[in-house]
C-alpha positions as CSV (number, residue, x, y, z in Angstrom):
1,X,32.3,-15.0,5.0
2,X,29.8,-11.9,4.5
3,X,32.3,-9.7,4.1
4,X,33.5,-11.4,1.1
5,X,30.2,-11.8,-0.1
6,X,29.6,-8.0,-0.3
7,X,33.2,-7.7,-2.0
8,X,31.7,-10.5,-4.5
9,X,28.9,-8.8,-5.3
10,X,29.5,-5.1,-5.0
11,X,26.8,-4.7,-2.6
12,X,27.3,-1.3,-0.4
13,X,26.3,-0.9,2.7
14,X,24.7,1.8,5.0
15,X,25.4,1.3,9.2
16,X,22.9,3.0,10.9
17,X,24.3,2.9,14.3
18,X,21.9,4.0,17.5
19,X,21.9,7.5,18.7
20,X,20.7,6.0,22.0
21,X,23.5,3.9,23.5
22,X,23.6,3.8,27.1
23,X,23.9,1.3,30.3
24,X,20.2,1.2,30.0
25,X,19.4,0.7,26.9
26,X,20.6,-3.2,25.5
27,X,20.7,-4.9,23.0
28,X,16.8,-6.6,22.1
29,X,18.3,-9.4,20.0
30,X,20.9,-12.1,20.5
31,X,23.7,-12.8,18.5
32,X,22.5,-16.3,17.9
33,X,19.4,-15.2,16.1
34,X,21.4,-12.6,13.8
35,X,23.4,-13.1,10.7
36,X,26.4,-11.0,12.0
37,X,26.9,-10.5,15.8
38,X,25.7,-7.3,17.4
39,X,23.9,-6.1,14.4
40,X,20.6,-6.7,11.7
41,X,21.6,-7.0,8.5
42,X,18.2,-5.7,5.9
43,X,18.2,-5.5,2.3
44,X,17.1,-2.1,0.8
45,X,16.8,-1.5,-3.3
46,X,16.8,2.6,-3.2
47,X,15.6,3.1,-6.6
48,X,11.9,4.0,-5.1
49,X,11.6,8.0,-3.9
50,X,10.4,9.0,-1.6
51,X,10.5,5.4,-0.3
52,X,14.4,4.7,-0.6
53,X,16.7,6.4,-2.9
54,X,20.2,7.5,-3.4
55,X,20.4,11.5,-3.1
56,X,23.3,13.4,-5.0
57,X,25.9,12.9,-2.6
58,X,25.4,9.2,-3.0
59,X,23.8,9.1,0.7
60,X,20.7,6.7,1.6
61,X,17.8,8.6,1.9
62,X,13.9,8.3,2.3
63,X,11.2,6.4,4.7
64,X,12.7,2.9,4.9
65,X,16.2,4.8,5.8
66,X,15.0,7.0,8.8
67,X,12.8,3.7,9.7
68,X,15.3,1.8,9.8
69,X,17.8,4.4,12.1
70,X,14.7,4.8,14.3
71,X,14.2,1.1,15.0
72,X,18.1,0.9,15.3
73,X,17.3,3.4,18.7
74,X,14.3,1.5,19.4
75,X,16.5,-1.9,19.7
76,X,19.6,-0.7,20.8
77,X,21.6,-1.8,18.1
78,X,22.8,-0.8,14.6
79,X,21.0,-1.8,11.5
80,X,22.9,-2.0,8.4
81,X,21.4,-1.8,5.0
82,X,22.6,-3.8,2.3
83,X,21.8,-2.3,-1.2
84,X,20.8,-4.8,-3.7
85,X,18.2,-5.7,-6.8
86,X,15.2,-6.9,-5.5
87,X,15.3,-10.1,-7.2
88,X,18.3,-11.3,-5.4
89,X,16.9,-10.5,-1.4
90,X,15.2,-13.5,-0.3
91,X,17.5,-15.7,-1.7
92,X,20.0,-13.7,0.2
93,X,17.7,-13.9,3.0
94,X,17.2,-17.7,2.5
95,X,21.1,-18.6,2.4
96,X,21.8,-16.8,5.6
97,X,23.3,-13.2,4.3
98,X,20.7,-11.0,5.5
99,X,18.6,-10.8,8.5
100,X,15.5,-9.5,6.5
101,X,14.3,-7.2,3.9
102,X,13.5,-3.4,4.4
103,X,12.6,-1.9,0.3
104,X,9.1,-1.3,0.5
105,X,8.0,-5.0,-0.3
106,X,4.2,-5.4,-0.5
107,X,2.6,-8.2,1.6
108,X,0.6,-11.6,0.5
109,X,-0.2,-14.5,1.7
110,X,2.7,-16.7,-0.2
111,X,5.0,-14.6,1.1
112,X,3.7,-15.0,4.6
113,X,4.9,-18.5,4.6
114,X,8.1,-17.8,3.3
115,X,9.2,-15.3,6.1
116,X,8.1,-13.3,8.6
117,X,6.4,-11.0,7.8
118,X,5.4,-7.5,9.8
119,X,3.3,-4.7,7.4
120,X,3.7,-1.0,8.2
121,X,2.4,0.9,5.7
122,X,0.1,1.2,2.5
123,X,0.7,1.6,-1.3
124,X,-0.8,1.2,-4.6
125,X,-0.2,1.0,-8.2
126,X,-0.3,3.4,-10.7
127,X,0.0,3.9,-14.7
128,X,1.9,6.3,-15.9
129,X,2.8,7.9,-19.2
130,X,5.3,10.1,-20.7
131,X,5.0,13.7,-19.5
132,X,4.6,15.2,-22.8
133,X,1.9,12.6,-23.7
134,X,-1.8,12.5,-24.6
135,X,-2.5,9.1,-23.2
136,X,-5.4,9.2,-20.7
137,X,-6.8,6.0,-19.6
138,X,-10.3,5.6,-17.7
139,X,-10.3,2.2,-16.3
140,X,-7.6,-0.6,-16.4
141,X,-9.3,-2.4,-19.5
142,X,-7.5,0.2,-21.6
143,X,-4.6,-1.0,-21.1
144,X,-5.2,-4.2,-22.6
145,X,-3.0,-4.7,-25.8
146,X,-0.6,-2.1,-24.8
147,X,2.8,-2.5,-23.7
148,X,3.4,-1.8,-20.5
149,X,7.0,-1.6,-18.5
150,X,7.1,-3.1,-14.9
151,X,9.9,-4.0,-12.6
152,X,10.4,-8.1,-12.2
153,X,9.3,-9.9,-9.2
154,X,6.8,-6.7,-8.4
155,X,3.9,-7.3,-6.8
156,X,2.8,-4.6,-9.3
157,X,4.3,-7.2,-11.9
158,X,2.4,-10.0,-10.3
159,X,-0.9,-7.7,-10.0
160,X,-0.4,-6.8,-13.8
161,X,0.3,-10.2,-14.9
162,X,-3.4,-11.8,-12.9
163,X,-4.9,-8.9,-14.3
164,X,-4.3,-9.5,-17.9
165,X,-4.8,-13.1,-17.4
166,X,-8.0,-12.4,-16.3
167,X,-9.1,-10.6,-19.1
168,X,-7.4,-13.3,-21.7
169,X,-9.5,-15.9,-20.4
170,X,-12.4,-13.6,-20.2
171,X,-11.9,-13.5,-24.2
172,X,-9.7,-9.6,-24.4
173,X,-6.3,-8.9,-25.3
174,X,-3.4,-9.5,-23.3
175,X,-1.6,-6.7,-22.0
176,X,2.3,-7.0,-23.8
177,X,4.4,-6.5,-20.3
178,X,8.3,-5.9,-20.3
179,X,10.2,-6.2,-17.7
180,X,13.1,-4.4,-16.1
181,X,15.3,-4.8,-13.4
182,X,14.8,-2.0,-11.4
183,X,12.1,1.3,-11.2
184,X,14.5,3.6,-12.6
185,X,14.9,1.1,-15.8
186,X,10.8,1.1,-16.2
187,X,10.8,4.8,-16.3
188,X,14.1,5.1,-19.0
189,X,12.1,2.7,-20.9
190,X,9.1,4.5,-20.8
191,X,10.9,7.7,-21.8
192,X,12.9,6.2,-24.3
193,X,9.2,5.0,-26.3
194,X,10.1,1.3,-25.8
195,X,6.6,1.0,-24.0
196,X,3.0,2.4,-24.3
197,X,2.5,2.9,-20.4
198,X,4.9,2.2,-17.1
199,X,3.7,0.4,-13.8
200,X,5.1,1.5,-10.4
201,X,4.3,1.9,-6.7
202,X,1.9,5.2,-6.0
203,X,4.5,7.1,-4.3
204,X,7.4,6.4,-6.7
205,X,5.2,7.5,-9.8
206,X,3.8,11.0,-7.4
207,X,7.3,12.1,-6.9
208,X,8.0,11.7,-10.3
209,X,4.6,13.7,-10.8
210,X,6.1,16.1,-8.9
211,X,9.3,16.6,-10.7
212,X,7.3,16.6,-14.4
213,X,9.4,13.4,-15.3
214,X,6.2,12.0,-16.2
215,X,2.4,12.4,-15.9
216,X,-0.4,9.7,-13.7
217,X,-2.4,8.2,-16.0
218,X,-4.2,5.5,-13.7
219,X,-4.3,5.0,-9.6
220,X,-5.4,3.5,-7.0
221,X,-4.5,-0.2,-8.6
222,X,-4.4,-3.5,-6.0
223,X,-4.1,-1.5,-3.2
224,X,-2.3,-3.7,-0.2
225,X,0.0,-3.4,2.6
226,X,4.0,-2.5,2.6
227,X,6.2,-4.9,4.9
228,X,9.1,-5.7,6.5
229,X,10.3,-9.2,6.4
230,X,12.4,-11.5,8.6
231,X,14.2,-14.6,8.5
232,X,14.1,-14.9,12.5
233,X,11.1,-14.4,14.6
234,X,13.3,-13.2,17.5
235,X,14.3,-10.3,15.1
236,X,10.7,-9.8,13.9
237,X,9.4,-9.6,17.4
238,X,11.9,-7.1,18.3
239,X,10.8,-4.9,15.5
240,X,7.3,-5.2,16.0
241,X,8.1,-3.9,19.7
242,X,10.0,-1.1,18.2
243,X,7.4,-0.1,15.7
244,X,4.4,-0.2,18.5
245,X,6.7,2.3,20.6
246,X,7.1,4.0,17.7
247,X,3.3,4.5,16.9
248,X,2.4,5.2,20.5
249,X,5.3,8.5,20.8
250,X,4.0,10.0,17.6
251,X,7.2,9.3,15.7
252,X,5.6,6.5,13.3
253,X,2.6,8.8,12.0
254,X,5.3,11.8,11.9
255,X,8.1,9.8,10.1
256,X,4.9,9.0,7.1
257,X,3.5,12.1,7.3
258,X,7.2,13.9,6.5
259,X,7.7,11.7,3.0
260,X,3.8,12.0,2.3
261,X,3.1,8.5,2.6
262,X,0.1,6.2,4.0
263,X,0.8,4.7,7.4
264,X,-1.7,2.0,8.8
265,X,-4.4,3.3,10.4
266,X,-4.1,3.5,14.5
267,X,-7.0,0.4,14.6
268,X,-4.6,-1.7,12.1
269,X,-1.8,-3.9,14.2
270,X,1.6,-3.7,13.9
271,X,2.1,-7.3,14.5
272,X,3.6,-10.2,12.6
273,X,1.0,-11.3,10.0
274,X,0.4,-14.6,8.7
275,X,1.7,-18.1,9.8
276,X,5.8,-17.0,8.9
277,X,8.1,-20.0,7.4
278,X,7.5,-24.0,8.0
């Protein structure tokens, strides 16, 4: 039935399989608590460098990637990444077709409840501008009657969205937000002049920095944890044990330090956070 799914939708897929595969090392989840036998099943969008991407040779690359091939070892057992819109993962998640989601998410409370939900990282938002422009903005009421470009169902969408709220019913002007399917879309439409002003994850916009496809106007926004999410608390449990073996080797704080971003500090758990689904 998930195969033809995947035909349905044009999803690709990545298999990560484990370099460790020995006697000794078996499999940390059973097949009854998995989508597909003898293998996880996560969601990645990779339209989010140095977080996930797609490289020139069409190959998955980035943190989430090597994560993922690492916990694969850590587990004994492949993980496959399903590419697909954000938008559409926890409704995939919800009707069975993935075992959880692996893009970068950021965590809240409402999402605790939906899932399980296990943070390993740290991001914020940032403003950007087009590189050749003389935008500069101080503080975030700038913004206010601009338009700015977001991706849907962000939690910089979300953060955006409160924020001008706020300031309506504080008596300012609404921030004018449009918004796109994925990153890359926010950025075309930034660089095509449709918008004023483009909202995206810290280390989406500093690699872009870095490659003078545009220029940091604002950063530092609703900072909050990254997570990983779960349908199955067997699965999330496994994870967590993977991630905690992980940290204490070295090969956690390495794996963030190689794609320059923030891991959670060595006093913050890697645990399952918040009450997870009804």
């Amino acid at each position: 039935m998930f195969s033809r799914f995947l035909k349905a939708t044009a999803v690709a897929a990545l298999l990560l399989s484990p370099a460790v595969a020995s006697a000794q090392c078996m499999p940390a989840i059973s097949d009854d608590n998995l989508v597909e036998k003898g293998k996880v099943l996560l969601s990645i969008n990779p339209t989010n460098p140095p977080q996930q991407f797609v490289d020139k040779d069409g190959n998955l690359r980035g943190l989430n990637v090597e994560l993922a091939a690492e916990l694969g070892k850590r587990i004994c057992m492949p993980i496959e990444l399903v590419r697909m819109d954000f938008p559409g993962m926890i409704p995939a998640m919800n009707a069975g077709r993935i075992d959880g989601l692996n893009t970068g998410m950021f965590w809240n409370e409402e999402r605790s409840k939906l899932m399980y939900t296990v943070p390993y990282g740290r991001q914020s938002v940032s403003v950007v501008v087009a590189p050749n422009s003389g935008t500069t903005y101080s503080k975030p009421e700038e913004l206010l009657g601009k338009v700015s470009a977001v991706e849907v169902s962000s939690y910089q969408m979300n953060w955006l969205k409160k924020f001008s709220e706020e300031r309506v019913a504080a008596g300012g002007k609404a921030v004018d937000i449009r918004t796109f399917p994925t990153a890359t879309n926010v950025v075309s439409a930034l660089l095509a002049g449709q918008v004023d002003n483009a909202f995206l994850v810290d280390s989406v916009a500093r690699d872009l920095v870095g490659k003078g496809k545009v220029k940091e106007a604002l950063t530092g926004l609703g900072a909050a944890r990254t997570t990983l999410a779960f349908r199955n608390k067997a699965v999330a449990d496994a994870i967590v044990k993977g991630l905690n073996e992980m940290r204490a080797d070295g090969t956690y704080q390495a794996l963030f330090d190689k794609f320059g971003l923030t891991a959670l500090p060595p006093e913050q758990p890697l645990e399952i956070a918040g009450p997870g689904p009804a």
